[in-house]
Backbone as CSV, one residue per row, in Angstrom:
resi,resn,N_x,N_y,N_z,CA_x,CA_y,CA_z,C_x,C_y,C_z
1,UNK,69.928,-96.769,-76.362,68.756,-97.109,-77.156,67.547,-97.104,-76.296
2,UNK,67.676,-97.418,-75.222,66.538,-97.864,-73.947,66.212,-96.142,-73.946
3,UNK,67.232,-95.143,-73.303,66.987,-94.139,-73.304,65.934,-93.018,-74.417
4,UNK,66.389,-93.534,-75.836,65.978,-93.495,-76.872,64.573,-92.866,-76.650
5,UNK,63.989,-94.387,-76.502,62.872,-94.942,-76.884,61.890,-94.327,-75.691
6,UNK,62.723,-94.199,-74.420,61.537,-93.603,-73.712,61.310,-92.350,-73.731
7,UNK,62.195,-91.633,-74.136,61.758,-90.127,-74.337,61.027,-89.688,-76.063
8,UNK,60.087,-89.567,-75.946,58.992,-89.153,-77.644,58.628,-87.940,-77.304
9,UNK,58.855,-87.456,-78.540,58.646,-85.954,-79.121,57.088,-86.145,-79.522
10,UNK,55.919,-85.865,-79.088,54.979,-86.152,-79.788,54.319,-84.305,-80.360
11,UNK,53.754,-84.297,-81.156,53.839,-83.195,-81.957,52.511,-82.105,-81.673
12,UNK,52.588,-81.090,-81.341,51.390,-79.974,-81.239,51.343,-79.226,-82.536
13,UNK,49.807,-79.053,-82.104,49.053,-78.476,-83.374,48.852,-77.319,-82.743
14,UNK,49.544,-76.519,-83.583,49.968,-74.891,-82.796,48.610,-74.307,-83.348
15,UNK,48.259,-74.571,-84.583,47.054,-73.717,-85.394,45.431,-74.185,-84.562
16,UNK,45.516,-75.021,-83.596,44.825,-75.073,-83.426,44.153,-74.809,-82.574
17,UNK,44.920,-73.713,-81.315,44.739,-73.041,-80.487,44.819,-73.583,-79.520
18,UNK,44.384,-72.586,-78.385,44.300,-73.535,-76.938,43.740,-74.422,-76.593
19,UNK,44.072,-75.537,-76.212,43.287,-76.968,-75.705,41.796,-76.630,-75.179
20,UNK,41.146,-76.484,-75.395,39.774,-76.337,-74.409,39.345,-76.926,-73.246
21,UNK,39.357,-76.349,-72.735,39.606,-76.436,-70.543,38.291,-77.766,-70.727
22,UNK,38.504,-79.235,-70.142,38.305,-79.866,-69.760,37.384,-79.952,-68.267
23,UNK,36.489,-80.618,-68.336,36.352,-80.726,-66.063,37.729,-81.358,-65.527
24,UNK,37.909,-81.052,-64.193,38.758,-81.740,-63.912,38.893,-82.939,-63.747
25,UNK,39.572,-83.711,-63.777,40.063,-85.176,-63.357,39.231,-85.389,-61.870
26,UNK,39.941,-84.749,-61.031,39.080,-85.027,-59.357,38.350,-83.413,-59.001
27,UNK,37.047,-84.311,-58.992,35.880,-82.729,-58.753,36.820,-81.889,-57.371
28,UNK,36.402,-80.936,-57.581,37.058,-79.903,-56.459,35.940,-79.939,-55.660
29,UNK,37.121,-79.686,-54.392,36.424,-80.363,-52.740,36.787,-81.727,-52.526
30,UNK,37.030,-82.898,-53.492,37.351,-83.972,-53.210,38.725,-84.416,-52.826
31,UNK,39.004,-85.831,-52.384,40.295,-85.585,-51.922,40.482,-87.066,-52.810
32,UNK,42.113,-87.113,-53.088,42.553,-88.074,-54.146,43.639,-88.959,-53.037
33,UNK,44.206,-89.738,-53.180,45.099,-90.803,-52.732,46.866,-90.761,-53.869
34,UNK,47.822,-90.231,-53.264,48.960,-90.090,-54.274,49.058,-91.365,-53.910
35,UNK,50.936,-91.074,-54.317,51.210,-92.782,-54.974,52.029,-93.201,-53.656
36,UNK,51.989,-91.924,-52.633,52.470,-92.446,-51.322,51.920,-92.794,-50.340
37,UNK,50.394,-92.770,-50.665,49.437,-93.239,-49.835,48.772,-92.511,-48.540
38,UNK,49.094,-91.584,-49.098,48.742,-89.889,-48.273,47.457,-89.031,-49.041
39,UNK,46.243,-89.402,-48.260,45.186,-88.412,-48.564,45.860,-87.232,-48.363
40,UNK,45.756,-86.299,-49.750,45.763,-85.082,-49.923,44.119,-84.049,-50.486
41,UNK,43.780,-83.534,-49.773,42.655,-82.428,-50.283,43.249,-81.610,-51.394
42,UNK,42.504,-81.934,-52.470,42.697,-81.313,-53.410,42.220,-79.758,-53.578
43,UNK,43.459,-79.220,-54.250,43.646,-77.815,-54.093,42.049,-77.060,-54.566
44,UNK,41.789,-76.157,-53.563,40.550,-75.634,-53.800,40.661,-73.891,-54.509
45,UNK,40.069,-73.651,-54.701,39.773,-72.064,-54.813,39.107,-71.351,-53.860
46,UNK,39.838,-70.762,-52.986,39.275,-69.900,-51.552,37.968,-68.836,-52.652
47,UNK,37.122,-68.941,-51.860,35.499,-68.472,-52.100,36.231,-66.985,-52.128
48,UNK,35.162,-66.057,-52.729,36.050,-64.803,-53.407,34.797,-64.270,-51.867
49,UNK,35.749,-63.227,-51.642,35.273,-62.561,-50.188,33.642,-61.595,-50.545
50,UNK,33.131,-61.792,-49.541,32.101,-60.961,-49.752,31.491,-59.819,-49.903
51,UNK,31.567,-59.384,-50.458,30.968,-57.912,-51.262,30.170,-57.195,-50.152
52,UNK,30.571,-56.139,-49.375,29.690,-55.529,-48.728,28.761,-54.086,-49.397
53,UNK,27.732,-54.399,-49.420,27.125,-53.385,-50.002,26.923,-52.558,-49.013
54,UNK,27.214,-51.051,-49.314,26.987,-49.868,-48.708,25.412,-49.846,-48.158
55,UNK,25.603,-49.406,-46.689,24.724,-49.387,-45.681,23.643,-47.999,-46.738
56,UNK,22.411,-48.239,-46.733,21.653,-47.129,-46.922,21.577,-46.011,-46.211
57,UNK,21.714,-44.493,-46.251,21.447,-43.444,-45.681,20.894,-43.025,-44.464
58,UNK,21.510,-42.782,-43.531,19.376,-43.193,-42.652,18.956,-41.562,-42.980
59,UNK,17.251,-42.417,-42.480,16.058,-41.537,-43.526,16.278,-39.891,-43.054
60,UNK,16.094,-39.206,-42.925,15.791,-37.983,-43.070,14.647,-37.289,-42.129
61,UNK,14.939,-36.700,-40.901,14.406,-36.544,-40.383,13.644,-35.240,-40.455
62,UNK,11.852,-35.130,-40.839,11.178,-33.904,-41.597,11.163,-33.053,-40.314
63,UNK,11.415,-31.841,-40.182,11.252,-30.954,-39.343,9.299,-31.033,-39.231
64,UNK,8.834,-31.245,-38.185,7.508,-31.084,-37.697,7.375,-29.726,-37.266
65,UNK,5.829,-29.221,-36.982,5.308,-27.946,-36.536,6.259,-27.595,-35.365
66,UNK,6.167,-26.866,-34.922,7.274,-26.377,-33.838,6.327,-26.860,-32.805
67,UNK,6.785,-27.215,-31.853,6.270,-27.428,-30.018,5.395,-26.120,-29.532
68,UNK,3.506,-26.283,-29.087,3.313,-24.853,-28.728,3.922,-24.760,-27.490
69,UNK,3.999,-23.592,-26.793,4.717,-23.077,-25.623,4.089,-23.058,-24.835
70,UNK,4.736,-23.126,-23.246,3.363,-23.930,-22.471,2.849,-22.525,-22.013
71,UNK,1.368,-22.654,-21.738,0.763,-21.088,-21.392,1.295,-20.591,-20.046
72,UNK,1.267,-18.951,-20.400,2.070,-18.444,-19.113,1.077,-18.738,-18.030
73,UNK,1.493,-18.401,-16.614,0.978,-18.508,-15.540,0.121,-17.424,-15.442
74,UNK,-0.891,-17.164,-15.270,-2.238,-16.148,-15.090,-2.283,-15.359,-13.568
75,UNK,-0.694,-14.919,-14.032,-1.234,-14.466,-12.285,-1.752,-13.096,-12.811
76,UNK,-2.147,-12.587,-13.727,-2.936,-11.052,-13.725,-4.525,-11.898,-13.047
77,UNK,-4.848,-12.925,-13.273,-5.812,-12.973,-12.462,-6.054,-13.319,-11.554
78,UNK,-4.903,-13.851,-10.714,-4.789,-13.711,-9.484,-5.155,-12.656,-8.603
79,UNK,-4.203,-11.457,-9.265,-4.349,-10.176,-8.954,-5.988,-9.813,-9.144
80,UNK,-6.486,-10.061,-9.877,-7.498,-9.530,-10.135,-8.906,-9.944,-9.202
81,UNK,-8.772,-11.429,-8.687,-9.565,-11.775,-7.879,-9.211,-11.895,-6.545
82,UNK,-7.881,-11.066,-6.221,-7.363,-10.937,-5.311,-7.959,-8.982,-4.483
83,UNK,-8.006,-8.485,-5.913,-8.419,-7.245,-5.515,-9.950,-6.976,-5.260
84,UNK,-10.356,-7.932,-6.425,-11.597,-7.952,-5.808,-12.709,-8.345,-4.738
85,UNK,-11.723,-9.582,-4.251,-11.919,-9.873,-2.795,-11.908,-8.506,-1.977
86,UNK,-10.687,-7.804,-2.172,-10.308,-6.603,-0.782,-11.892,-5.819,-1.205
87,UNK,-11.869,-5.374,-2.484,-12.554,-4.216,-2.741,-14.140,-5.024,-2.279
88,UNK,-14.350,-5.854,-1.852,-15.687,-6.635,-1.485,-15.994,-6.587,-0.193
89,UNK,-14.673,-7.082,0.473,-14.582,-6.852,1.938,-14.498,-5.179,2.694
90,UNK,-13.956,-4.768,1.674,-14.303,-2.957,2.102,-15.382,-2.515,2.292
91,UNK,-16.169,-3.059,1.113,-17.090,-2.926,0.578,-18.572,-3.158,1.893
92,UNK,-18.141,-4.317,2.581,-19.124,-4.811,3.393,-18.570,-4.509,5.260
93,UNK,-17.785,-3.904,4.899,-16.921,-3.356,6.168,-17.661,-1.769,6.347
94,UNK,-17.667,-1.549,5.322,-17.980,-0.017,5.199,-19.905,-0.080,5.427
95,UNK,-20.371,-1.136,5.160,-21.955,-1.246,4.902,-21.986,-1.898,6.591
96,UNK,-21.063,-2.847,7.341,-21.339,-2.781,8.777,-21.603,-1.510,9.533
97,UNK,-20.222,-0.849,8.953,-19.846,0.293,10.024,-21.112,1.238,9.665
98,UNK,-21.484,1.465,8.525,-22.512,2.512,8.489,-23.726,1.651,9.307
99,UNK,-23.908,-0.041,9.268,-25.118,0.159,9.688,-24.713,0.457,11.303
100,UNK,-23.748,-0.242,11.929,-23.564,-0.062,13.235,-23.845,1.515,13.804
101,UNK,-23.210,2.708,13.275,-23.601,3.963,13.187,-25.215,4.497,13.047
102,UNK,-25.522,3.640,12.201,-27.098,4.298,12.141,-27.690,3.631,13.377
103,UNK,-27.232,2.370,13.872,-28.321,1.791,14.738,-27.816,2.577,15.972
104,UNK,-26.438,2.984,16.208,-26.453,3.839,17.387,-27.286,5.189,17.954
105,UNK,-27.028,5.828,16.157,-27.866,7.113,16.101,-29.313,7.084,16.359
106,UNK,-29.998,5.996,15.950,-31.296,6.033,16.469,-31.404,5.507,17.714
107,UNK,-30.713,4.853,18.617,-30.725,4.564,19.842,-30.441,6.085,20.540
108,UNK,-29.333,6.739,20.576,-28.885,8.104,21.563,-29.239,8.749,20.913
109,UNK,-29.713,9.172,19.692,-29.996,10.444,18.865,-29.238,11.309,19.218
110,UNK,-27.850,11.779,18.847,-26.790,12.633,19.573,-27.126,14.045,19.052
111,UNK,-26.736,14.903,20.201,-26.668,16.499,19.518,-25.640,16.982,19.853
112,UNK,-25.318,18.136,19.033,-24.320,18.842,19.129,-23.977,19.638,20.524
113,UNK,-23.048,19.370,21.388,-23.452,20.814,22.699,-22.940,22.096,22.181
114,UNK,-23.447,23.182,23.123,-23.332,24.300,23.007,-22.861,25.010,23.897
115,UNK,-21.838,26.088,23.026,-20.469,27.001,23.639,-20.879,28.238,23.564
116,UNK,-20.737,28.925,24.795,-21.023,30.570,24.642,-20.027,31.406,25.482
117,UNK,-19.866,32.299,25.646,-18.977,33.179,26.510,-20.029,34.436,26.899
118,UNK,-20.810,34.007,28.272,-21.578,35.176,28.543,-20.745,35.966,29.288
119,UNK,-19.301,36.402,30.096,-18.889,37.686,30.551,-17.311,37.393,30.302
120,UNK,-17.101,38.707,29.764,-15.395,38.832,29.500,-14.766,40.388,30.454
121,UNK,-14.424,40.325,31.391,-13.800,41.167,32.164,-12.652,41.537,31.953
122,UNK,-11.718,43.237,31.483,-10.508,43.099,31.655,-9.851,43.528,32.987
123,UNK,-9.085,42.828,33.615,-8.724,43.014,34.916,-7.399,43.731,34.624
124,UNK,-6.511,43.587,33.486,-5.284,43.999,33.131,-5.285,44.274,31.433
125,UNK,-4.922,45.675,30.815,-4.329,45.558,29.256,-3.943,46.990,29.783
126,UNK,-2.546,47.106,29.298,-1.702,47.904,29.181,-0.569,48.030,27.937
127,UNK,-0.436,48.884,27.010,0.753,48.643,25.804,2.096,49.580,26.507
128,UNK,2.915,49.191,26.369,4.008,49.936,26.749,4.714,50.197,25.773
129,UNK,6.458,50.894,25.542,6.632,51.787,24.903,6.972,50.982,23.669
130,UNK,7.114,49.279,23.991,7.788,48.580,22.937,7.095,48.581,21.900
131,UNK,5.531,48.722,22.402,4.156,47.874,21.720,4.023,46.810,21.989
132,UNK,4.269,46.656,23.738,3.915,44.879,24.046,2.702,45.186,24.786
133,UNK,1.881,44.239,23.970,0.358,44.470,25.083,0.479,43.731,26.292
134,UNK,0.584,43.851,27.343,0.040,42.722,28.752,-1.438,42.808,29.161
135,UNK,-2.382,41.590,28.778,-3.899,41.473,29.328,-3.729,40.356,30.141
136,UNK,-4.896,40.845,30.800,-5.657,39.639,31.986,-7.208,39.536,31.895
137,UNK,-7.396,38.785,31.445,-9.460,38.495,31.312,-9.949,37.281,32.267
138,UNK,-10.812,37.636,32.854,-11.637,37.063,33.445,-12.768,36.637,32.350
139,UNK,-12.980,35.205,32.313,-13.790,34.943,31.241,-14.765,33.648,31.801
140,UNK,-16.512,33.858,31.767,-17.506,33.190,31.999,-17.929,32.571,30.367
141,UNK,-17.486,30.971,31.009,-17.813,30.042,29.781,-18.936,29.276,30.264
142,UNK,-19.933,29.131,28.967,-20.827,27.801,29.400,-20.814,27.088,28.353
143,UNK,-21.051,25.698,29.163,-21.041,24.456,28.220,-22.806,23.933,28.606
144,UNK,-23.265,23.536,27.341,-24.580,22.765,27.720,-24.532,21.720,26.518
145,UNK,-24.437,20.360,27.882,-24.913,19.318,26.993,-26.891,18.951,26.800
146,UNK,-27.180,18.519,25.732,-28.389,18.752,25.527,-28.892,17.093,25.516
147,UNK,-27.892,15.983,25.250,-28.053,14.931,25.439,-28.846,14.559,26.011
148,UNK,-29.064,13.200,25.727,-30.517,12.404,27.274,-29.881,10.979,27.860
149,UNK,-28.990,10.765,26.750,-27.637,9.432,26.927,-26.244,9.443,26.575
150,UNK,-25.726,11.203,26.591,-24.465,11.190,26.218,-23.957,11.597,27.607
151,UNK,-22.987,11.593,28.030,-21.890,11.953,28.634,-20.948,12.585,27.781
152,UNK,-20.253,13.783,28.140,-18.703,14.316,27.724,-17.768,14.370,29.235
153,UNK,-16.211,13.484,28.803,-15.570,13.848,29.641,-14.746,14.893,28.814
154,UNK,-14.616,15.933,30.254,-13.466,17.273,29.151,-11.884,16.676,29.820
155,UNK,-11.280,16.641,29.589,-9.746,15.983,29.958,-9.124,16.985,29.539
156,UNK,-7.844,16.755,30.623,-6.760,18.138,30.418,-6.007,18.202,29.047
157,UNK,-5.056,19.175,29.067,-4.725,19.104,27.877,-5.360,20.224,26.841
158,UNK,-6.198,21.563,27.592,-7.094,22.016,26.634,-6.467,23.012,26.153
159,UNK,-6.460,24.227,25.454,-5.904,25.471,24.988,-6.923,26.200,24.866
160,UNK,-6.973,27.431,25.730,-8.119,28.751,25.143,-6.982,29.761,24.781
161,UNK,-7.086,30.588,23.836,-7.404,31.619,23.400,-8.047,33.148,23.469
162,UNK,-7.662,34.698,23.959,-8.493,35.646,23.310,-7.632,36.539,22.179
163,UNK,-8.032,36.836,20.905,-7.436,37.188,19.918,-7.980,38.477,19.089
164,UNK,-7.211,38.875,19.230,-7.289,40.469,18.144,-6.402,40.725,16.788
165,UNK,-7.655,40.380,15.610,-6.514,39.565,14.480,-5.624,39.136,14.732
166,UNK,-4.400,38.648,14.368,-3.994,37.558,14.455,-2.749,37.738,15.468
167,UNK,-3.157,38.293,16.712,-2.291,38.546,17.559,-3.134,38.130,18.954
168,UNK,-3.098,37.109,19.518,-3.475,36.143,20.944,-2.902,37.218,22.317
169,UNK,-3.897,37.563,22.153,-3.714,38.463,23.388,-3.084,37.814,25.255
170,UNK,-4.405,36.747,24.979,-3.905,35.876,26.196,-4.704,34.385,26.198
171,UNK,-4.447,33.677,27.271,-4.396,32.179,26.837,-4.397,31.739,28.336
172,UNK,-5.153,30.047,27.948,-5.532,29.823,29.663,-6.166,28.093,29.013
173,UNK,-6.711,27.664,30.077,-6.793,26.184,29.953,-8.355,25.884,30.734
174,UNK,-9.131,24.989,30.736,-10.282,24.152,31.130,-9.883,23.371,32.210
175,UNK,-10.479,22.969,33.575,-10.003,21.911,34.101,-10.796,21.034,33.893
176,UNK,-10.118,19.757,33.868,-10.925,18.689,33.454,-12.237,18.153,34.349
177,UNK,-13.138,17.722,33.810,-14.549,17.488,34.059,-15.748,16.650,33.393
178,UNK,-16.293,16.077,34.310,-17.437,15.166,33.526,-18.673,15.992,33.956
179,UNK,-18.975,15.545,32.514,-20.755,16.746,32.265,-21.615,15.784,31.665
180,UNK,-22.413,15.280,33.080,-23.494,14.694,32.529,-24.783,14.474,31.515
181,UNK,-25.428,14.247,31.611,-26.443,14.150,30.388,-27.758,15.606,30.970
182,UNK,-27.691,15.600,29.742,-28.612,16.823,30.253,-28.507,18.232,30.933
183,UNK,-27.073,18.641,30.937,-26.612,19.216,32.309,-25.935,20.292,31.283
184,UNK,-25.932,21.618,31.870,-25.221,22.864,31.400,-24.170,23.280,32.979
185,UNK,-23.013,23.736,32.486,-21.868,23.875,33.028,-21.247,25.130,33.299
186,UNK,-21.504,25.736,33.787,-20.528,27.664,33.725,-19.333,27.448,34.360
187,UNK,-18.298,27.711,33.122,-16.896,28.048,34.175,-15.921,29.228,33.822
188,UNK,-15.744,29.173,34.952,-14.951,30.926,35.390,-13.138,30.498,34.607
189,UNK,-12.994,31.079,33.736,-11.733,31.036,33.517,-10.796,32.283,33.390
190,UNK,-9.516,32.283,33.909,-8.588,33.209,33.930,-7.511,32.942,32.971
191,UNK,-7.669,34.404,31.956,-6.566,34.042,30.954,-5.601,35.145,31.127
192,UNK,-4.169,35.179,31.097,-3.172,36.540,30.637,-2.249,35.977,29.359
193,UNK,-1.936,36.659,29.250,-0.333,36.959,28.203,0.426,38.202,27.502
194,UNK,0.869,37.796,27.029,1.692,39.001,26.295,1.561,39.254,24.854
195,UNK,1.964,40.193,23.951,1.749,39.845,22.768,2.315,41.078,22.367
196,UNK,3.132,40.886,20.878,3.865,42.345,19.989,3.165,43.149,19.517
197,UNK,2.762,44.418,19.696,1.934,44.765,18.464,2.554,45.887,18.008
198,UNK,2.317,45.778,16.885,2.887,47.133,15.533,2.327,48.055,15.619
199,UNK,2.809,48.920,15.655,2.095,50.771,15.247,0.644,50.599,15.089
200,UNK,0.576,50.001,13.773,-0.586,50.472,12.992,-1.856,49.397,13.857
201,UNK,-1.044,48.110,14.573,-2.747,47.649,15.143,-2.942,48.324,16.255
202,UNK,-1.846,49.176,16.866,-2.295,49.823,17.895,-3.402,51.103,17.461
203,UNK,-2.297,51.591,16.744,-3.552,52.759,16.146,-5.147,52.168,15.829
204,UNK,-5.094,51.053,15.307,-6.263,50.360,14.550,-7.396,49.968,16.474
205,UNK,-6.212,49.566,17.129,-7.525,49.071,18.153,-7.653,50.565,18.570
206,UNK,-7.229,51.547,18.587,-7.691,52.760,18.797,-8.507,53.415,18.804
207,UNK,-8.373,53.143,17.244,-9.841,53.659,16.552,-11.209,52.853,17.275
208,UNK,-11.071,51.538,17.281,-11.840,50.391,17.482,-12.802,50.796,19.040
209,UNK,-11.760,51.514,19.329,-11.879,51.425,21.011,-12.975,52.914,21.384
210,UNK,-13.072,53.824,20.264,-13.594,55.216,19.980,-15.119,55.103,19.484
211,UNK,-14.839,54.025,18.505,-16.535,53.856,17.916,-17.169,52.733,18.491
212,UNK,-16.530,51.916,19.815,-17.324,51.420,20.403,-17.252,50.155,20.054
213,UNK,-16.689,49.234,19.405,-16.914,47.759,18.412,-14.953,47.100,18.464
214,UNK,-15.155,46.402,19.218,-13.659,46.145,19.248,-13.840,44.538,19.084
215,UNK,-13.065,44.248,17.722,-13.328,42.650,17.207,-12.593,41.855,17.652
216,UNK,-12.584,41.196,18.732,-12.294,39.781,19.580,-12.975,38.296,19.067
217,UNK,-11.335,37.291,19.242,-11.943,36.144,18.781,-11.545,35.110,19.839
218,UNK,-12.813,34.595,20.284,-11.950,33.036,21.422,-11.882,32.036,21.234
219,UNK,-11.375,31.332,21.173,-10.797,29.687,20.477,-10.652,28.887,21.290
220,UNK,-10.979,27.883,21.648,-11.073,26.601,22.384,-10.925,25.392,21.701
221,UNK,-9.617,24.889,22.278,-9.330,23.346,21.152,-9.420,22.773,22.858
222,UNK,-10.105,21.424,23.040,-10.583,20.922,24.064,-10.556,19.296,23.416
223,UNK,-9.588,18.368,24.549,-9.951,16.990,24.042,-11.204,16.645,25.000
224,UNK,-11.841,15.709,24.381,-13.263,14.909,25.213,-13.133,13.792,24.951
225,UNK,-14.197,13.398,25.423,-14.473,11.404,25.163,-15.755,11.468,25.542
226,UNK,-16.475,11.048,24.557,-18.063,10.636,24.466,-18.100,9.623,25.113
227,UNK,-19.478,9.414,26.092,-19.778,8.013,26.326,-21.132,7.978,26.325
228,UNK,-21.368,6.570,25.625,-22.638,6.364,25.258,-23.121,4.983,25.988
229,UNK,-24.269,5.307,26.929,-24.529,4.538,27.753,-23.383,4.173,28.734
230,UNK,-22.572,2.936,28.171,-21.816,2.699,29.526,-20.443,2.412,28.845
231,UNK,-20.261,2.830,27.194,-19.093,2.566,26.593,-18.380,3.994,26.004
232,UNK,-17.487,4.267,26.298,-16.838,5.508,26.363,-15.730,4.944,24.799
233,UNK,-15.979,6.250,24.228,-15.116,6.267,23.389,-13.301,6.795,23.077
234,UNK,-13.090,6.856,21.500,-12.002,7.231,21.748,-12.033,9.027,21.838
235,UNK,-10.524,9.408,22.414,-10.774,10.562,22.318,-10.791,11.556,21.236
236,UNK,-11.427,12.510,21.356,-11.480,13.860,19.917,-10.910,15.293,20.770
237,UNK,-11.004,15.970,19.625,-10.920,17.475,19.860,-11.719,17.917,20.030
238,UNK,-12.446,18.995,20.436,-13.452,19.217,20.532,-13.072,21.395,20.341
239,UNK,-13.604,21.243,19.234,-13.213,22.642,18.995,-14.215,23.754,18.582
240,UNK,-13.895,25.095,19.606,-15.087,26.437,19.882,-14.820,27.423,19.169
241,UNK,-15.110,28.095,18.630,-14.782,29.436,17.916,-15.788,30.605,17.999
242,UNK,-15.610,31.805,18.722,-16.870,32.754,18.854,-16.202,33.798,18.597
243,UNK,-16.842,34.539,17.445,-16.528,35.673,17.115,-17.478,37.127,18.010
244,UNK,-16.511,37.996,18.687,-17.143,38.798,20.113,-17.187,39.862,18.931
245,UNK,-17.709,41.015,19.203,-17.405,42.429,19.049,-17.796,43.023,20.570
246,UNK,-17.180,43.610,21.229,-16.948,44.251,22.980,-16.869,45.888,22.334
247,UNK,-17.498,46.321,23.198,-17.720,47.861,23.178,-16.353,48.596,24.107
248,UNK,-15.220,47.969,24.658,-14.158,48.425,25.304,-13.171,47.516,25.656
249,UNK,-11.745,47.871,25.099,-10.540,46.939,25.858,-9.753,47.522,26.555
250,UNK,-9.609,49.165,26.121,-8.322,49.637,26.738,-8.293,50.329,27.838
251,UNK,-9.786,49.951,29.196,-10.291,50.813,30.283,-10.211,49.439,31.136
252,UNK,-8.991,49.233,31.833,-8.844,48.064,32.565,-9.681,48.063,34.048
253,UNK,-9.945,47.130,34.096,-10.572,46.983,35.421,-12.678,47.426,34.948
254,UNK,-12.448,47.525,34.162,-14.005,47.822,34.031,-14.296,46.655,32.750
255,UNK,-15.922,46.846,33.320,-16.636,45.342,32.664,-17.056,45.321,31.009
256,UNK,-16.519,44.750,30.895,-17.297,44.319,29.033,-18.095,44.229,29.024
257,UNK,-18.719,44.871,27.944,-20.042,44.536,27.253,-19.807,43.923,26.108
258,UNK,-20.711,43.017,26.112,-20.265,41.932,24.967,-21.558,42.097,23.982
259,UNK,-21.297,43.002,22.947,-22.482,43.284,22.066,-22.906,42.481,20.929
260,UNK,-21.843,41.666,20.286,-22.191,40.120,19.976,-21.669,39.679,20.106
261,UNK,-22.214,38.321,19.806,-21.245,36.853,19.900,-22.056,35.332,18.744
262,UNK,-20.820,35.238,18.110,-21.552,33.870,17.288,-20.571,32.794,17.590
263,UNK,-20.958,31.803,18.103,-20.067,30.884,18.672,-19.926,29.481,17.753
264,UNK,-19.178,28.873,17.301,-19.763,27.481,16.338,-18.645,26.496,16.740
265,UNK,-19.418,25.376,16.711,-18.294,24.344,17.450,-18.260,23.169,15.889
266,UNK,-17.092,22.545,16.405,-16.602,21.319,15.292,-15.881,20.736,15.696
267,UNK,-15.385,19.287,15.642,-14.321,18.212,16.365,-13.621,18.236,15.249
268,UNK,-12.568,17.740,15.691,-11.301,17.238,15.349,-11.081,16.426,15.297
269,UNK,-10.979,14.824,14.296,-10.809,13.620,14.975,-9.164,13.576,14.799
């Protein structure tokens, strides 16, 4: 009966739906006291995790004007004020040297000297059966310097020449010599050699030798050295050319007549 009484059926109202959720008995977060005397924290609801919102994009980087390029190096004008330096300095190199030249020229006033061949002797010309000519000339050269402050030294090393078109009959040399200022020079030179000749120049000096006019040429390449006042220069060539016409070559041992002569001189540097 005891049993009975403590167990009751008490009755739900099914139609009337779900109970409607109440607050709780003990606020949440708080803590209650059971019946064993043990603070218990009442059951909580773990906080719902945090929502990470998606990081924004990063921005967008606008392509800018392009970078200008750094300017090239200017060496064309390097070059350019490089050349024009030289071409300046030439320029005033060339305006020394001419004046240095003019101030010399009016100090020595230089002249040209003068080359002649007043006697040509043949002591030897004979052709034999080959057509080899053998001559020997005795030849009177003068030199006149006309200067009033030049000096010429003649230095060895010289080459003469006597020539019958283009066949050098014979050949001989200058000995070396200083020719003062003002001063004309006669020297005795002895030339021989040998030389081929063909039929026809034999026949040709033949003729030459009949009408009296036999065309001889003498050539003189001669080194010198100018000196002016007391400074001597470098050396030159010093070169003679006289065109003869001689009234006889092929009567050896007898004297030439030398019926002209044009002589013209020019250096060589």
């Amino acid at each position: 009966m005891a049993d009975h009484q403590r167990q009751r059926i008490h009755p739900v109202d099914l139609e009337a739906g779900h109970p409607t959720p109440t607050a709780p008995l003990v606020p949440q977060g708080s803590s209650f006291r059971s019946d064993k005397g043990a603070v218990q924290p009442a059951a909580t609801r773990p906080p719902p995790p945090p929502q990470h919102q998606p990081l924004p994009p990063p921005p967008r980087r606008l392509a800018g004007p392009p970078l200008p390029l750094p300017p090239p190096k200017r060496r064309r004008g390097c070059c350019c004020r490089f050349l024009c330096c030289t071409v300046i300095t030439l320029v005033l190199l060339t305006i020394l040297a001419a004046a240095t030249l003019g101030a010399l020229y009016l100090a020595f006033q230089p002249k040209a000297p003068r080359y002649s061949v007043d006697r040509l002797s043949v002591s030897q010309f004979q052709v034999d059966s080959s057509l080899t000519a053998s001559a020997r000339f005795d030849v009177t050269v003068t030199a006149a310097n006309p200067n009033a402050r030049i000096g010429i030294f003649y230095e060895r090393g010289s080459s003469l020449g006597v020539w019958y078109g283009s066949h050098r009959l014979a050949r001989g040399s200058l000995p070396a010599f200083y020719q003062g200022h003002r001063n004309t020079t006669v020297l005795g030179v002895v030339m021989a050699g040998q030389a081929q000749l063909g039929s026809e120049v034999v026949a040709a000096l033949r003729d030459a030798q009949q009408t009296g006019a036999v065309p001889l040429v003498f050539r003189a390449d001669v080194p010198v050295r100018v000196e002016l006042g007391t400074l001597k220069l470098w050396t030159v060539t010093s070169r003679v050319r006289c065109d003869l016409v001689v009234d006889s070559l092929l009567n050896a041992g007898s004297q030439i007549k030398i019926k002209a002569s044009n002589c013209k001189f020019s250096i060589k540097l």
